[in-house]
C-alpha positions as CSV (number, residue, x, y, z in Angstrom):
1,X,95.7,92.5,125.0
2,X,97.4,89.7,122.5
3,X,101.2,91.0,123.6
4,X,100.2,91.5,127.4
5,X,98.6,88.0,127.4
6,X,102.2,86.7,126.0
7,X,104.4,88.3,128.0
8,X,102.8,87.0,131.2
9,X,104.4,83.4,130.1
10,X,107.8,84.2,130.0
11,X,108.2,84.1,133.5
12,X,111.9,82.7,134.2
13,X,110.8,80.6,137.4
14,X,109.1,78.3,135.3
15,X,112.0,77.3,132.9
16,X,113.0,74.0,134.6
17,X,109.6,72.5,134.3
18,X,108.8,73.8,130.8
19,X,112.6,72.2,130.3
20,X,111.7,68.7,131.3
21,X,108.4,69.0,129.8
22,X,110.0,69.4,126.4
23,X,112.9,66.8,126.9
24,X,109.9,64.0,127.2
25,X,108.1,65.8,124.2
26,X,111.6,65.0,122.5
27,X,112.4,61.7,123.5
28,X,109.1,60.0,123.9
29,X,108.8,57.0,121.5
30,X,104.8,56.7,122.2
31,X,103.4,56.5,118.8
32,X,99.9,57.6,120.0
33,X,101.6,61.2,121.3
34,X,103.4,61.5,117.8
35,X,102.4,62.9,114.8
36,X,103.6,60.9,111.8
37,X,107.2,62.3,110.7
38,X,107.8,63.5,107.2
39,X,111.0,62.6,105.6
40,X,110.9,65.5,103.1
41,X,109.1,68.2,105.6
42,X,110.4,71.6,106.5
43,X,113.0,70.3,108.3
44,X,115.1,69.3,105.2
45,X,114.2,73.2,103.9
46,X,117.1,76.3,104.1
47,X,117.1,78.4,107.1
48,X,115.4,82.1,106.0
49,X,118.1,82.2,103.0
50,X,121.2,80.6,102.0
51,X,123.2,83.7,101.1
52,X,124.1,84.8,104.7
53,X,126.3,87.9,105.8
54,X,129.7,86.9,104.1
55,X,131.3,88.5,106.9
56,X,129.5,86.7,110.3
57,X,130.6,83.5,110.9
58,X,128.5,81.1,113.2
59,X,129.4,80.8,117.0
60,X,128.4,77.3,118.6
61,X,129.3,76.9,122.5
62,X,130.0,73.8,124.1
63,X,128.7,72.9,127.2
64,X,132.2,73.5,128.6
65,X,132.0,77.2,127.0
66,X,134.2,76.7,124.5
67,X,133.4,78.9,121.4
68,X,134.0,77.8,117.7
69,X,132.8,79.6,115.0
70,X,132.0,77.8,111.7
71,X,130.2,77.7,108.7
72,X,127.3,76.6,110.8
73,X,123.6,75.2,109.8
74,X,122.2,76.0,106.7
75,X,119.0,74.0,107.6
76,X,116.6,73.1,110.4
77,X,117.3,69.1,110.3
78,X,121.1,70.1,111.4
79,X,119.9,72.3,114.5
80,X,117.8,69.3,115.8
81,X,120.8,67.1,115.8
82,X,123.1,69.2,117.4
83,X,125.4,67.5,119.7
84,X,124.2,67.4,123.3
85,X,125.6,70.7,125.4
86,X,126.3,73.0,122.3
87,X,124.1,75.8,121.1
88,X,124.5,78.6,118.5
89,X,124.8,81.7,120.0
90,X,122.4,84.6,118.7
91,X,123.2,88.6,119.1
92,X,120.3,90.4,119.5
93,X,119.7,94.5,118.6
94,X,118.4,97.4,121.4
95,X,115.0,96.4,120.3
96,X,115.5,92.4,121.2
97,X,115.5,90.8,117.4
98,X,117.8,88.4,116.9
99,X,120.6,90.2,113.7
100,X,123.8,88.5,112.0
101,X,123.5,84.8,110.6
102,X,122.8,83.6,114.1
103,X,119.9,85.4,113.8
104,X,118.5,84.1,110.6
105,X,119.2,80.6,111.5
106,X,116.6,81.2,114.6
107,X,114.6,82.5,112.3
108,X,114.5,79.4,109.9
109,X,114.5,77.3,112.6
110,X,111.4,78.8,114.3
111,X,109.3,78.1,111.1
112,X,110.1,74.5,111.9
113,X,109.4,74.7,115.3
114,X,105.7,76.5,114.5
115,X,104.9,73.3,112.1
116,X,105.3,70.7,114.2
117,X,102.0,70.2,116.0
118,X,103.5,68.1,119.0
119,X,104.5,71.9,119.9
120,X,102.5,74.0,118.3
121,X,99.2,72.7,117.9
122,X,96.4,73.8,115.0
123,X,93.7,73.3,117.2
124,X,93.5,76.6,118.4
125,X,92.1,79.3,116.3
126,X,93.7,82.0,118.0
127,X,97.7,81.9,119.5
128,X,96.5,84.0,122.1
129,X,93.9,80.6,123.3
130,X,97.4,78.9,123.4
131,X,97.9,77.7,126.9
132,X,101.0,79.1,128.5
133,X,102.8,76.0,129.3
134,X,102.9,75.4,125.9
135,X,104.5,78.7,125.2
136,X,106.8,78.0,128.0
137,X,107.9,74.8,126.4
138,X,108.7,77.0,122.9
139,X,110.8,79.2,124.8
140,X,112.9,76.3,126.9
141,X,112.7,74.4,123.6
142,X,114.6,77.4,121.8
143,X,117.2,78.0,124.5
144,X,118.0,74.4,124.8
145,X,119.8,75.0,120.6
146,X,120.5,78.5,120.8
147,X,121.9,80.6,123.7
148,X,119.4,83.4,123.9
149,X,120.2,86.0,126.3
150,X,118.0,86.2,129.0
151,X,116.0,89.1,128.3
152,X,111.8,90.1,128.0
153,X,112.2,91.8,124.9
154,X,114.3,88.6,122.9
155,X,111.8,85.9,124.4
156,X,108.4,88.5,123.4
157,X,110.1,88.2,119.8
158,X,110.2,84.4,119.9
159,X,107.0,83.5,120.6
160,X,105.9,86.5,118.6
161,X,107.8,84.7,115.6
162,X,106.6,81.6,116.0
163,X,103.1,83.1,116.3
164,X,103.2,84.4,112.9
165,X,105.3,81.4,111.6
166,X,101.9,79.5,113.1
167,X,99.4,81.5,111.5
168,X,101.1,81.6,108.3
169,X,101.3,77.4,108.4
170,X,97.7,77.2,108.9
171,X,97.3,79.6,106.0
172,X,99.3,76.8,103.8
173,X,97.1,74.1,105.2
174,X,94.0,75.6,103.9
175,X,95.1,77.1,100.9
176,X,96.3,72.9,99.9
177,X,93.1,71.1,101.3
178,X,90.2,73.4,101.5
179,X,88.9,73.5,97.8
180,X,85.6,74.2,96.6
181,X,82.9,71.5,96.2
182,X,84.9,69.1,98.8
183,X,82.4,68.7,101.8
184,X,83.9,68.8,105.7
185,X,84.1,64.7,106.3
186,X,86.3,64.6,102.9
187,X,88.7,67.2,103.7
188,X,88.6,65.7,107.4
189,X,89.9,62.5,105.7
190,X,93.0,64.5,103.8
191,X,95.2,63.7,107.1
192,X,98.3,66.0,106.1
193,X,101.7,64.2,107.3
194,X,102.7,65.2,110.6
195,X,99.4,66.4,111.6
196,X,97.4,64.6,114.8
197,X,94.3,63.5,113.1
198,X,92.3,65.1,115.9
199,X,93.8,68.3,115.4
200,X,93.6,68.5,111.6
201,X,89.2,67.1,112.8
202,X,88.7,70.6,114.8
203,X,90.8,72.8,112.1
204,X,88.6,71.9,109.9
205,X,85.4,71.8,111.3
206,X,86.3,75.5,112.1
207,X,87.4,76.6,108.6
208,X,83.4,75.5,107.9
209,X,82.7,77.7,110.9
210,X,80.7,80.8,110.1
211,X,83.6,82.6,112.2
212,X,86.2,81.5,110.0
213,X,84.4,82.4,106.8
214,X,83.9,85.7,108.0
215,X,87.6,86.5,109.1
216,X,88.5,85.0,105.6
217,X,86.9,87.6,104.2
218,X,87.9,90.6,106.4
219,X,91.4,89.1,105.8
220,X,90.9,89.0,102.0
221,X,89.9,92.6,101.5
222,X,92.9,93.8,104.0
223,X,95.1,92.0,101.6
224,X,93.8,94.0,98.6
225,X,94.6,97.4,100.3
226,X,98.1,95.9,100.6
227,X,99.5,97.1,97.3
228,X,103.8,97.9,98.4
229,X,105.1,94.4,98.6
230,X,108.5,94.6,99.7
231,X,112.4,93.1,98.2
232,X,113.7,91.9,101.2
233,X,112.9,88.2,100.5
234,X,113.3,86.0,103.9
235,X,116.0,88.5,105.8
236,X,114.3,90.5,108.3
237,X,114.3,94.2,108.2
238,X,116.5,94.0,111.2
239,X,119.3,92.2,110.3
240,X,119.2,94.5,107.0
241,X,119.2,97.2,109.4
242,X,122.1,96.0,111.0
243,X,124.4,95.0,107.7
244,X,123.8,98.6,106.7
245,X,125.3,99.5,109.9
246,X,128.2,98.0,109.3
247,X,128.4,99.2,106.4
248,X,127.8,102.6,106.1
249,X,128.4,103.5,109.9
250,X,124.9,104.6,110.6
251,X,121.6,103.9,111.0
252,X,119.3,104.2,107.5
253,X,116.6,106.8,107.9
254,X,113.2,105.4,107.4
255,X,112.4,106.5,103.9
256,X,115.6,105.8,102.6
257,X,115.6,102.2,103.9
258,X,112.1,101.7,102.8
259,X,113.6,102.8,99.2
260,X,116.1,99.7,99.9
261,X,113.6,97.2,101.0
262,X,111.4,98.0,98.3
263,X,113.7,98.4,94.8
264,X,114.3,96.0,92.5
265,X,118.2,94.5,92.0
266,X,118.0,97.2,88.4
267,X,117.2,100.0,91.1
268,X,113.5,100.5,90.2
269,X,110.8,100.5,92.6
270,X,108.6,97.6,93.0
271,X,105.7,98.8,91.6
272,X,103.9,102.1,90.9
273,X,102.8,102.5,94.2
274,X,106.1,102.4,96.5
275,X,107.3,105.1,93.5
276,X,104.3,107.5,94.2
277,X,104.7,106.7,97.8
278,X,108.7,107.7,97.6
279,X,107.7,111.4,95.1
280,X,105.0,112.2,97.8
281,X,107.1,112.0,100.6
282,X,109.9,113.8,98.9
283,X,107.3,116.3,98.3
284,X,106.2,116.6,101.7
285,X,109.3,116.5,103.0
286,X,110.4,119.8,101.4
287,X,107.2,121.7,102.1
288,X,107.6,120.7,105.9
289,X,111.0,121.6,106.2
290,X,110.4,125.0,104.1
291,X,107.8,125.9,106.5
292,X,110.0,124.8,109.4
293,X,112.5,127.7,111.0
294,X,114.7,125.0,112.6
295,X,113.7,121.5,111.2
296,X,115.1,118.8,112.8
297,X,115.4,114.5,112.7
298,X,111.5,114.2,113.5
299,X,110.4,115.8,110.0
300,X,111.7,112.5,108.6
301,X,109.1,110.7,111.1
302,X,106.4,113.0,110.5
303,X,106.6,112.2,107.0
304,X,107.0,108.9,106.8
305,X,103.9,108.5,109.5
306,X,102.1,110.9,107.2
307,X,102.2,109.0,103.8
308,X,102.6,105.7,104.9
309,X,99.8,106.5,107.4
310,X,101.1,105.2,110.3
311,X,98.5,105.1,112.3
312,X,98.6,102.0,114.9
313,X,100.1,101.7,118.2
314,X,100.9,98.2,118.0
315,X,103.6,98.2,115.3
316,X,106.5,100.4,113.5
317,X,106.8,100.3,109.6
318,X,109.9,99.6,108.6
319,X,111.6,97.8,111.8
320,X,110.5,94.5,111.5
321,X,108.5,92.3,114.1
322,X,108.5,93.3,117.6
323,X,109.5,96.8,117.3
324,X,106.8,99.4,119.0
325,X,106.8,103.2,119.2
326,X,107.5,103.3,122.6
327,X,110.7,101.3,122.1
328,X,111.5,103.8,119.1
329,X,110.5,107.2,120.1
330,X,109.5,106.9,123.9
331,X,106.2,107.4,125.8
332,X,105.3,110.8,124.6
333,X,106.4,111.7,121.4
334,X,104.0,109.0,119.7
335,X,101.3,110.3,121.2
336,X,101.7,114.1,120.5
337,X,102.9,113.4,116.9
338,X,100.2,111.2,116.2
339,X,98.1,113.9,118.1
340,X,99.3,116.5,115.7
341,X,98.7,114.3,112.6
342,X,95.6,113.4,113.4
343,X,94.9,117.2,114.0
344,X,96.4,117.5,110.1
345,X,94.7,114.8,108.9
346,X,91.2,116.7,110.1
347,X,92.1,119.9,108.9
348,X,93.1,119.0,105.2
349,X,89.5,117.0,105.2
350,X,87.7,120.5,106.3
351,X,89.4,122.4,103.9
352,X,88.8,119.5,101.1
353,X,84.9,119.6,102.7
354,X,84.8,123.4,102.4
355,X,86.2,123.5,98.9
356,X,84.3,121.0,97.6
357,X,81.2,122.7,99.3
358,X,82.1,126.0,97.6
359,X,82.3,124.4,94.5
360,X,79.1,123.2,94.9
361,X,77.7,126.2,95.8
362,X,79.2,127.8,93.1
363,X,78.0,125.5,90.8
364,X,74.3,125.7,91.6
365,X,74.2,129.4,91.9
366,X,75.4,129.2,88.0
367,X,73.0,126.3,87.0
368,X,70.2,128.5,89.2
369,X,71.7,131.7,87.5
370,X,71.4,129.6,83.8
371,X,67.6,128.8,84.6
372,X,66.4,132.0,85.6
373,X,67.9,133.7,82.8
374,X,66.2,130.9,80.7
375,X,63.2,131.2,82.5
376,X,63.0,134.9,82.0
377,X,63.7,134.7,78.3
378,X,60.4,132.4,78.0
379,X,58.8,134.2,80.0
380,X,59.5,137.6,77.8
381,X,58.9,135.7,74.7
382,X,55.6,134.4,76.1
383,X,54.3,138.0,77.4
384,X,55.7,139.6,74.0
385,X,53.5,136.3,72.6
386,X,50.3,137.2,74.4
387,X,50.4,141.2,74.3
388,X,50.7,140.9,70.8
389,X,47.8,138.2,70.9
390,X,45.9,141.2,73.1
391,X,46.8,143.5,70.7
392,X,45.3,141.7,67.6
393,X,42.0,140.5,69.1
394,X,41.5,144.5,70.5
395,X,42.0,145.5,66.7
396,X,39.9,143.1,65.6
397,X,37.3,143.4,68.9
398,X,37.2,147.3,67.5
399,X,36.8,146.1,64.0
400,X,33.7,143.7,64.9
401,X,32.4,146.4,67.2
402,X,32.6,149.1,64.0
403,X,31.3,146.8,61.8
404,X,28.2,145.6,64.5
405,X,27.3,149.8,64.8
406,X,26.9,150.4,60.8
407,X,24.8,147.5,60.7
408,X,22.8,148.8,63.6
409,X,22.0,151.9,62.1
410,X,21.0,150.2,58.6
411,X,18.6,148.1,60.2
412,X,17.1,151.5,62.1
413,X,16.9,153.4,59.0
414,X,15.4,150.2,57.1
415,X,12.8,150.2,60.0
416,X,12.2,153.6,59.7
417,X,11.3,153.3,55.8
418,X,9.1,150.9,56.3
419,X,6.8,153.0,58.4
């Protein structure tokens, strides 16, 4: 619902008012609409990375369509005060993210964009409650510095960007000023610079919100499971995707690129995990394809969706933001293979339920096995025990009995002798 609810604001009819809409957010001197500025704020920090494609030069058109390429931005403030008319032009992949250096300086600059309130504002706790003239705004705002082509998929990665750029702000914000033992009306007083008082009021009344303390803590044990951190720093997987490319002449397979994105510089994985994660699928890999009569390129994706349990719909490991599986692999081939995994996934937990049920099994018949045979053996010695027992009081019954008759027949004959 989140990516349908976007992509009914990038309607192209509305780009003339969203246009003038942003020129007055721009130029408007009112200091009751303006946040206070801050000299040293994001705008003075790199765009995504300073060591760009050594190859890719910058292109800049002028508003007379002259292209130049140059050295170009390296950081946000020098986007903003681009000369009236020119814009940086960005290349975009099949999948619309923005690739080359063009595409990491719309990167950078989108972080910018996504902390300045008078755009994107922290009042709402969900981008989705954003209102869509705002998000109409981001997207005229963004063409009016870089030439975007004028494609679905390239503005659905903008505001997707600047979404997460948003969240990940906000994130910053509490992490700084929400500290233990400081009560609401103090951290409401901790006005950060370039924040609308008002705005900074309802983000934190909702951080004291039972809402918010429950999503922290939902979000918190989701970031424990995460345990494959990856190497890429700030460049996104696609423009990785497309400087291997160009230079190796074809596109990385997913588990060898996920190798890249997650080895050090000495050529060792991250942690212990990505390693296990690499062995197993090299594992499974060979067992699928051994099985296989005619293997073919979707072994690679079974795999990877089989270790790396790949199991939503929303989202592609490996391809960065924006990419789904029905831009990767179609309309049905997600659905059978994750069909077929799933149908996998139920049948290994059948057999591990019926193995570990046997085992069970197995194990009480020999612990019931153990204990009758220990039962019986008391049970032996207590009857040998008690016929014994039988035994001796019989002998000595017989004895007393015996003894009991002799004396009855002295006592008759001393009866008789007396008479």
């Amino acid at each position: 619902m989140a990516r349908k609810h976007w992509a009914d604001c990038l309607s192209t009819s509305t780009y003339d008012s969203a246009t003038e809409i942003t020129e007055r957010y721009l130029h408007s001197d009112n200091d009751e609409t303006q946040p206070p500025t801050e000299d040293q704020c994001c705008e003075n920090e790199p765009q995504d990375e300073t060591n760009y494609e050594l190859y890719d030069d910058v292109e800049i058109r002028d508003n007379q369509g002259i292209v130049q390429k140059k050295r170009g931005p390296t950081r946000a403030k020098d986007i903003w005060d681009l000369p009236e008319g020119q814009k940086i032009i960005v290349q975009f992949n099949e999948f619309g993210q923005p690739i080359k250096r063009g595409g990491g300086i719309l990167g950078g600059w989108l972080g910018t964009v996504a902390r300045k309130t008078e755009f994107c504002s922290i009042e709402w706790t969900d981008w989705r409650l954003m209102p869509k003239d705002k998000k109409q705004i981001l997207i005229s705002l963004s063409k009016k510095y870089f030439e975007i082509p004028d494609d679905a998929r390239a503005r659905k990665w903008i505001l997707e960007s600047i979404a997460r750029k948003w969240k990940d702000y906000k994130f910053e914000l509490k992490a700084k000023y929400f500290k233990a033992g400081k009560t609401r009306v103090e951290i409401e007083q901790l006005v950060p610079v370039g924040v609308f008082p008002g705005q900074w009021k309802s983000l934190v009344q909702y951080w004291f919100s039972d809402k918010s303390k429950l999503l922290s803590e939902k979000g918190r044990a989701a970031r424990a499971h995460y345990k494959t951190p990856h190497t890429a720093g700030s460049k996104s997987f696609a423009r990785m995707r497309h400087e291997y490319e160009m230079t190796k002449g074809k596109k990385p397979e997913r588990f060898e690129f996920f190798s890249i994105t997650h080895k050090r510089k000495d050529g060792n994985f991250i942690n212990e995990e990505a390693q296990g994660l690499a062995e197993k699928a090299n594992n499974i890999g060979a067992e699928r394809i051994e099985i296989l009569e005619n293997p073919n390129s979707n072994v690679v994706e079974e795999v990877f969706t089989t270790v790396l349990e790949e199991s939503q719909c929303s989202r592609v490991k490996g391809y960065g933001l924006g990419v789904t599986p029905t831009q990767l692999f179609g309309t049905q081939f997600p659905k059978r293979k994750r069909s077929q995994f799933e149908v996998d996934r139920l049948q290994q937990q059948m057999q591990d339920m019926r193995a570990n049920y046997e085992a069970k099994i197995k194990n009480m018949k020999e612990e019931y096995e153990g204990k009758m045979i220990e039962m019986k053996k008391d049970w032996e010695g207590k009857m040998a025990r008690l016929l014994k027992e039988m035994d001796t009081f019989r002998t000595e019954f017989l004895r007393c009995q015996k003894m009991f008759s002799q004396a009855q027949f002295i006592l008759t004959e001393f009866q008789d002798s007396l008479y």
